[in-house]
C-alpha positions in Angstrom: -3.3 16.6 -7.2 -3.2 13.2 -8.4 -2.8 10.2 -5.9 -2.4 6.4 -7.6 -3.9 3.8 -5.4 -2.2 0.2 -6.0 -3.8 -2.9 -4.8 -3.6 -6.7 -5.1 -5.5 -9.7 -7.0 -6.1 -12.5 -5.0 -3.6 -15.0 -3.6 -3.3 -18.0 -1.9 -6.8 -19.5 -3.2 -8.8 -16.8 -2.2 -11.5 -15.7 -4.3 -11.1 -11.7 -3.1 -8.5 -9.8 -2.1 -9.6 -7.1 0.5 -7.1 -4.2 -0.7 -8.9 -4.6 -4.5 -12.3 -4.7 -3.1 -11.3 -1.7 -0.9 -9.5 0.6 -3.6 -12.7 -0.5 -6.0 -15.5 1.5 -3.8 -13.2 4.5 -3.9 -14.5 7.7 -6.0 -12.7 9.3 -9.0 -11.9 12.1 -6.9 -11.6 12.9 -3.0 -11.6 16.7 -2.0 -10.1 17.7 -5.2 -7.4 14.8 -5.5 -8.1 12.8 -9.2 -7.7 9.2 -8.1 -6.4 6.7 -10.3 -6.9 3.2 -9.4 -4.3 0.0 -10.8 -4.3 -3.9 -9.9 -0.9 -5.6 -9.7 -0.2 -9.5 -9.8 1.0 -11.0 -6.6 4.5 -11.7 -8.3 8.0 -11.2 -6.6 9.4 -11.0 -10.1 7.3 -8.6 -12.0 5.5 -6.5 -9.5 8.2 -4.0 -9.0 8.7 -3.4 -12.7 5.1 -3.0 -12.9 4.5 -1.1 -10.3 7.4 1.8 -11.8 5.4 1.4 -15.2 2.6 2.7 -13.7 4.5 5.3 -12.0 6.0 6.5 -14.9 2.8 6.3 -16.6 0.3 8.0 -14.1 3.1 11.1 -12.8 0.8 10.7 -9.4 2.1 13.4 -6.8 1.7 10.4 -4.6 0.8 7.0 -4.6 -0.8 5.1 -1.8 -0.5 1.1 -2.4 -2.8 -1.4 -0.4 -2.7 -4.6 0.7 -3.8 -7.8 3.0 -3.0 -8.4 6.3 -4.1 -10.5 9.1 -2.5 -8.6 11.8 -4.8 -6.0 12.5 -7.9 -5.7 12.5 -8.0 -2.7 11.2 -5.5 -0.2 8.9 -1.5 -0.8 9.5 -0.3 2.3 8.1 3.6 1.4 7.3 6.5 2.9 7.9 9.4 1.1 6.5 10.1 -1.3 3.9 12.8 -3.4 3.9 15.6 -4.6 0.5 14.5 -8.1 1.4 12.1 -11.1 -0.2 11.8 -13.9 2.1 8.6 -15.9 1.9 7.6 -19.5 3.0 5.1 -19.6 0.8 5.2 -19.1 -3.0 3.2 -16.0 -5.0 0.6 -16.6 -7.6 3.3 -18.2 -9.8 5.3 -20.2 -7.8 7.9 -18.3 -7.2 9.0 -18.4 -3.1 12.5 -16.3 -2.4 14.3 -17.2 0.5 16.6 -14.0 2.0 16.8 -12.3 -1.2 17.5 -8.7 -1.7 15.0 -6.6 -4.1 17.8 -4.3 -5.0 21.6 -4.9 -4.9 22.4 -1.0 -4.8 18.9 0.2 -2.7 19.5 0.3 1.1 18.8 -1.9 3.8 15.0 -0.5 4.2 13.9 2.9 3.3 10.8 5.1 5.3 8.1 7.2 4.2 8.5 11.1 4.3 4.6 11.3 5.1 3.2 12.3 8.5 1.8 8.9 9.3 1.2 9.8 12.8 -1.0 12.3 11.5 -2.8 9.7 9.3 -3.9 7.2 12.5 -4.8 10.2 14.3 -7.3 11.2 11.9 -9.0 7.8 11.2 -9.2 7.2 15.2 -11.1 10.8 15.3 -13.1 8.9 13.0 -13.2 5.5 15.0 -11.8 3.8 12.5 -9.4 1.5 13.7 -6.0 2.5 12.4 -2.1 1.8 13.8 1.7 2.3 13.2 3.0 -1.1 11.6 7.2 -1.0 11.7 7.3 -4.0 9.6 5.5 -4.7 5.9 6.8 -8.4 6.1 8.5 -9.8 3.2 6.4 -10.8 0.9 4.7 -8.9 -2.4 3.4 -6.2 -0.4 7.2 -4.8 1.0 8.1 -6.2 -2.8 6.3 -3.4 -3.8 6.7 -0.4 -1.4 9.9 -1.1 -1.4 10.4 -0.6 -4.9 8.4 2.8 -5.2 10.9 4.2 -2.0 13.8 3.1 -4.2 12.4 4.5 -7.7 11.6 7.1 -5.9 15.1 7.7 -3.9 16.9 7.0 -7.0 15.0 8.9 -9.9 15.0 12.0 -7.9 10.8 11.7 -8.0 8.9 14.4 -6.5 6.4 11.6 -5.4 5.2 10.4 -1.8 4.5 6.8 -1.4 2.6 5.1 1.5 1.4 1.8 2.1 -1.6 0.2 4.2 -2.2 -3.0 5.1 -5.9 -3.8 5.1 -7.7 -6.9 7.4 -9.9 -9.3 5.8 -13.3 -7.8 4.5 -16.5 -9.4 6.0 -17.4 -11.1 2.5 -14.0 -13.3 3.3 -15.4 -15.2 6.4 -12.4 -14.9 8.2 -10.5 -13.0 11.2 -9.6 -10.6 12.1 -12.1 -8.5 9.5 -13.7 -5.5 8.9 -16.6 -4.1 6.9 -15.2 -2.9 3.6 -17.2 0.1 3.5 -15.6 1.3 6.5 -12.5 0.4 5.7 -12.8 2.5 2.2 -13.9 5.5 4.1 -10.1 5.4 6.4 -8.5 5.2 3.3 -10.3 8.1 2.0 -9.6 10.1 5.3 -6.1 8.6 4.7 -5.8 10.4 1.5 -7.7 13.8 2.4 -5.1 14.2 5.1 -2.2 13.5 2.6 -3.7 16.0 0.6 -4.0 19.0 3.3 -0.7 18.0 4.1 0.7 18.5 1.0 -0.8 21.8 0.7 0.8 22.8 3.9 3.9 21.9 2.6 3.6 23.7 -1.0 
């Protein structure tokens, strides 16, 4: 099984970006599952096509993207993402949309298909703090799970998509935040438990 994890570059004049520094400590492969790591720019305008490049590229059986949140100090595991960009403050290149929709022919939001109950579940067994999120905001991050639900919705892609939200990584200096290490290990329980899953369902 292949599984493509996506994270971000910095933003907002921050030397790190946790979900990089996170998806970086990650091995090649989990349990059997080859993992393929990709950075994408924090750009409204070119993240999405990006993002399907790689996609199309990698042919990952699923793809779990990660990004950075303050909300939580731990992992938000989202459920939805919604056709929208609405930001009140501009990407890495300036660019700040105001109630725009990513896709004029995608739905109003679309949901993951995997068991993210399941996924909190296991990484609270672990005590690693982990919750449902309903919302992925509107900025790059729900830019870009929205676009692989779409892709995947429209190209008729065998491919699960899931995204996390990730706190602020000690290194950062600011709250809420979590050691990165632990953090990497719930995103590799994350994906273990993707993987069983998908066996169960083969």
């Amino acid at each position: 099984m292949k599984i493509l994890v996506t994270a971000f570059e910095p933003f907002g004049g921050n030397d790190l970006n946790s979900s990089w520094e996170v998806a970086s400590l990650l091995p090649d492969e989990i349990d059997n599952c080859l993992i393929v790591k990709e950075l994408l720019p924090v750009n409204f305008m070119t993240a999405g096509k990006e993002f399907r490049a790689l996609i199309e590229k990698h042919l990952p059986d699923v793809v779990v993207s990660l990004g950075q949140s303050r909300k939580f100090a731990g992992l938000s595991i989202e459920r939805v993402a919604l056709n929208l960009m609405d930001s009140a403050k501009p990407d890495n290149y300036g660019y700040m949309p105001q109630n725009e929709p990513i896709h004029a022919d995608g739905d109003i939001a679309y949901m993951t298909t995997i068991p993210i109950r399941r996924l909190v579940d296991v990484c609270k067994q672990k005590d690693i703090p982990a919750q449902i999120s309903n919302s992925a905001g509107t900025f790059v991050c729900n830019r870009v799970y929205y676009e692989a639900l779409y892709f995947v919705a429209k190209k008729h892609f065998p491919t699960k998509t899931l995204f996390v939200h990730l706190p602020y990584i000690t290194e950062q200096e600011k709250s809420p935040s979590m050691d990165k290490v632990v953090l990497a290990e719930g995103i590799a329980e994350i994906i273990k438990e993707i993987g069983n899953w998908q066996c169960e369902t083969i």
